[in-house]
C-alpha positions in Angstrom: -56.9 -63.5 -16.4 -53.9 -63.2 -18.6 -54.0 -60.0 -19.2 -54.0 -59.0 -15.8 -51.6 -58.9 -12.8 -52.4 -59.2 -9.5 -51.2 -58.7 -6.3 -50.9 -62.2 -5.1 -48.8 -63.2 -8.1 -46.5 -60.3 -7.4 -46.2 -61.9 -3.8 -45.4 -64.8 -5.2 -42.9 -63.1 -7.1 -41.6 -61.0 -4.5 -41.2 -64.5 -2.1 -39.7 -66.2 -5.6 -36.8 -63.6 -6.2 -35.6 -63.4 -2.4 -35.0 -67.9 -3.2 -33.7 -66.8 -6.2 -31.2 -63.7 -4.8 -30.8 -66.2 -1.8 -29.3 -69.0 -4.3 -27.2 -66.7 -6.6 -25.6 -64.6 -3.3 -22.0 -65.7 -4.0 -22.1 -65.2 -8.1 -23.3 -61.9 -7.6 -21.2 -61.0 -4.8 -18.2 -62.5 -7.3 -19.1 -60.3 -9.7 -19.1 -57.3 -7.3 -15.5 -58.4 -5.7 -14.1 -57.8 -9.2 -15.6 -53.6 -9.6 -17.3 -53.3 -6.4 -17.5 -53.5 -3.0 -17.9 -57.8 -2.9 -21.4 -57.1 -0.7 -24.0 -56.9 -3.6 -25.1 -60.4 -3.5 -24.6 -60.4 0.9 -27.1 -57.1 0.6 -29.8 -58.1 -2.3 -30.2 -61.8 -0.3 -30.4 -59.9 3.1 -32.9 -57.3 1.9 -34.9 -60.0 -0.1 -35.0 -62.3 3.2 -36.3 -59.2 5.4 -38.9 -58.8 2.9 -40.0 -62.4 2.9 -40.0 -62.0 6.8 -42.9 -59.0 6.0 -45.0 -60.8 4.0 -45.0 -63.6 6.3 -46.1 -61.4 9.1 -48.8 -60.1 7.3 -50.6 -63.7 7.1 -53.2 -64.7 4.5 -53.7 -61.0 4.2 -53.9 -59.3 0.0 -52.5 -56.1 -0.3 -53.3 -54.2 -2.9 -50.4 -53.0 -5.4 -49.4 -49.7 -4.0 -49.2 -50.9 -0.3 -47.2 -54.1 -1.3 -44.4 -52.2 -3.6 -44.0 -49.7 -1.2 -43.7 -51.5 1.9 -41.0 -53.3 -0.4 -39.3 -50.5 -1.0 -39.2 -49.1 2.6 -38.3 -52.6 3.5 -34.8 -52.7 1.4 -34.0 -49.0 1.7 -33.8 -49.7 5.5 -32.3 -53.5 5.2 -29.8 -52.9 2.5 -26.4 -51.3 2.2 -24.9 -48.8 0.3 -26.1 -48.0 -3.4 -28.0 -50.6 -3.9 -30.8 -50.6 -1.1 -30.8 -46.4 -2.0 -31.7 -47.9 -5.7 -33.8 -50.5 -5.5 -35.6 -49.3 -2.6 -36.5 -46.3 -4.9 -37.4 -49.1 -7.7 -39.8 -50.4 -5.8 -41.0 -47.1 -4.0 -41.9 -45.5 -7.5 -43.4 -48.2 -8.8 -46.1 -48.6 -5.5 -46.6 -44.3 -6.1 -47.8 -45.1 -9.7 -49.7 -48.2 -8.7 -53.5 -48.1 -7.0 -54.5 -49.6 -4.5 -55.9 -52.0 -6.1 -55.7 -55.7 -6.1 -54.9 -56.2 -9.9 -54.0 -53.9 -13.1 -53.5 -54.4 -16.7 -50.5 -55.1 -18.8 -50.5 -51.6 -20.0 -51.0 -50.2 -16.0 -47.9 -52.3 -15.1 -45.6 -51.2 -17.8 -46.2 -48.3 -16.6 -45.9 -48.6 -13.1 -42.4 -50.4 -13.8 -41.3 -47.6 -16.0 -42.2 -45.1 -12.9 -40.2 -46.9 -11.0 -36.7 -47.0 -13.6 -37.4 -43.7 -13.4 -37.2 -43.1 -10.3 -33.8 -45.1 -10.3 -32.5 -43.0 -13.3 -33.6 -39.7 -10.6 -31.7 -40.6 -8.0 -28.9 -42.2 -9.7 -28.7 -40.8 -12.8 -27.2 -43.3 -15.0 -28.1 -43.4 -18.6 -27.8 -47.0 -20.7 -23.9 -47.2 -21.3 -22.7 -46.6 -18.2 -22.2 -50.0 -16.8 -25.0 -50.0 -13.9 -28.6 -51.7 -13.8 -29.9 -49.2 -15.9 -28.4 -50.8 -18.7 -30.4 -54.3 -17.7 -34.1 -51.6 -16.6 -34.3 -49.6 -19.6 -34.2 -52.4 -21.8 -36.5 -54.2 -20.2 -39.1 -51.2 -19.4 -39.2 -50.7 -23.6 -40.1 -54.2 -24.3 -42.9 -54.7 -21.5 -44.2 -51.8 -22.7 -43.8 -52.7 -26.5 -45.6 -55.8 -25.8 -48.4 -54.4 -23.6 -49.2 -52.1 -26.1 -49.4 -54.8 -28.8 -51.8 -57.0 -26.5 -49.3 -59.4 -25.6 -50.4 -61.8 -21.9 -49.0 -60.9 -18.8 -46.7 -64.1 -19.6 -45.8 -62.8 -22.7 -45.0 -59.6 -22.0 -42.8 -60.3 -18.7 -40.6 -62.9 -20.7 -39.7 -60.1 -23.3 -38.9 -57.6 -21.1 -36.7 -60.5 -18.7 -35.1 -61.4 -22.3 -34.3 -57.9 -23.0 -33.0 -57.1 -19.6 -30.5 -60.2 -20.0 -29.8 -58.5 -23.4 -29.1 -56.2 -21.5 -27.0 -57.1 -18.6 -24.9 -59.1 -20.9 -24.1 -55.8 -22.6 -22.4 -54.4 -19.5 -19.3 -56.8 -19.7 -17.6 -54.6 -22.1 -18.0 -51.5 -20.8 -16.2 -49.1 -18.8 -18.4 -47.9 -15.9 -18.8 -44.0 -15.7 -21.0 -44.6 -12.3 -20.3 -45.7 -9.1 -17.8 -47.8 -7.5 -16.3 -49.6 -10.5 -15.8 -46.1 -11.8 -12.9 -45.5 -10.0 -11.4 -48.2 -11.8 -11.6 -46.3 -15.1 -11.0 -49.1 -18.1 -10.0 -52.2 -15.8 -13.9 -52.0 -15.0 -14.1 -53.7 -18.8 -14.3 -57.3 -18.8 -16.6 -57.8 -16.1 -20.4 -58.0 -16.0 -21.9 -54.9 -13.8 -23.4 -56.8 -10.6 -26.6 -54.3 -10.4 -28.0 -55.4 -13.6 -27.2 -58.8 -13.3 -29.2 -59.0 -9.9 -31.9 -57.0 -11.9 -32.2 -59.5 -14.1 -32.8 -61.9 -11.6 -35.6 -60.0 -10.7 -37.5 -60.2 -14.2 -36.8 -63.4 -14.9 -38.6 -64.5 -12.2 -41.2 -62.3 -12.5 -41.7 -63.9 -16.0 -41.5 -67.4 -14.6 -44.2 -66.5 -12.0 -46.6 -65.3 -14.6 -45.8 -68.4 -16.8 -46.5 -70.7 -13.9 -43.1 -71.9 -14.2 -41.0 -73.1 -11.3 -37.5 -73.3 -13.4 -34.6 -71.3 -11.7 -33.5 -67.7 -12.9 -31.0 -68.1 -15.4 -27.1 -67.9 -13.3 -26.0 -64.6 -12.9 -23.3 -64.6 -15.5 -25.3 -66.5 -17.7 -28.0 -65.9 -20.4 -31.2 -66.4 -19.4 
């Protein structure tokens, strides 16, 4: 149904964005050699594939929600390095404590199981929109799923705003001067550059919204609008 969301489709997803982080390693690896460490792209593809390996161990099998986002979760916290497999693991570990078990969920349920998870990012990292990170692509993107959940909007519908508005958002980083992490050290020379988390976060909801449009197009290039 379209205005539901189900487990299988956010396999499909999940399998999706590890071809997609997979096919834009080295842009956002680029992005990170300029503030960063140059591993984000090396460490989101890695993670991403030993995800893909899980879910092709587990077979034919359906999770429900909560067992799928947090074996995510646990997956990349133990698979990738640094910052970002603390961060996303967390993502995804939030979101699967505010899912149920259940095999499928409402628009509404999911923005609010998304918005559990930013949080938990925003917890454990706490970075506000504004300081160069992928809170400035999450936050963003967490108002206008909800927004559009709350205003009936498909599964489709809603998904492709909140990818738009993380884009938005991720192309808003480029002029800032990071106040978190690595790139911070670099004080105003971290201006000019696109922040490599939200830019891989990106990635992430547009092909989320592509998998609930039915669309096989590829995420939009790291540096670019999607």
């Amino acid at each position: 149904m379209a205005d539901e969301i189900t487990s299988a489709e956010l396999e499909t997803w999940l399998r999706a964005s590890a071809a997609e982080l997979k096919a834009h390693a080295d842009e956002l690896t680029a992005l990170d050699s300029a503030i960063g460490d140059a591993d984000h792209g090396t460490n989101m593809a890695r993670g991403f594939a030993a995800v893909l390996d899980k879910l092709d161990a587990a077979g034919d099998d359906v999770p429900g929600i909560q067992p799928l986002l947090k074996s995510v979760g646990m997956t990349l916290i133990s698979k990738v390095g640094g910052a970002s497999g603390s961060l996303y693991g967390t993502l995804f570990l939030d979101m699967g404590k505010a899912a149920p078990a259940a095999t499928e969920v409402s628009v509404t349920d999911f923005a609010a199981i998304v918005a559990a998870g930013v949080a938990g990012v925003v917890g454990r990292g706490h970075a506000v929109v504004g300081d160069k990170t992928m809170i400035d692509a999450l936050d963003p993107a967490v108002t206008a799923l909800t927004d559009a959940a709350a205003s009936g909007a498909s599964a489709a519908e809603a998904t492709r705003a909140a990818a738009e508005a993380a884009t938005l958002g991720r192309d808003s980083t480029e002029p800032l001067v990071a106040r978190k992490g690595r790139a911070s050290y670099l004080g105003e020379r971290s201006a000019g550059h696109l922040d490599p988390g939200a830019a891989s976060s990106a990635i992430l909801l547009q092909t989320l919204a592509d998998t609930l449009a039915g669309g096989s197009g590829d995420a939009a290039d790291a540096g670019d609008a999607a």
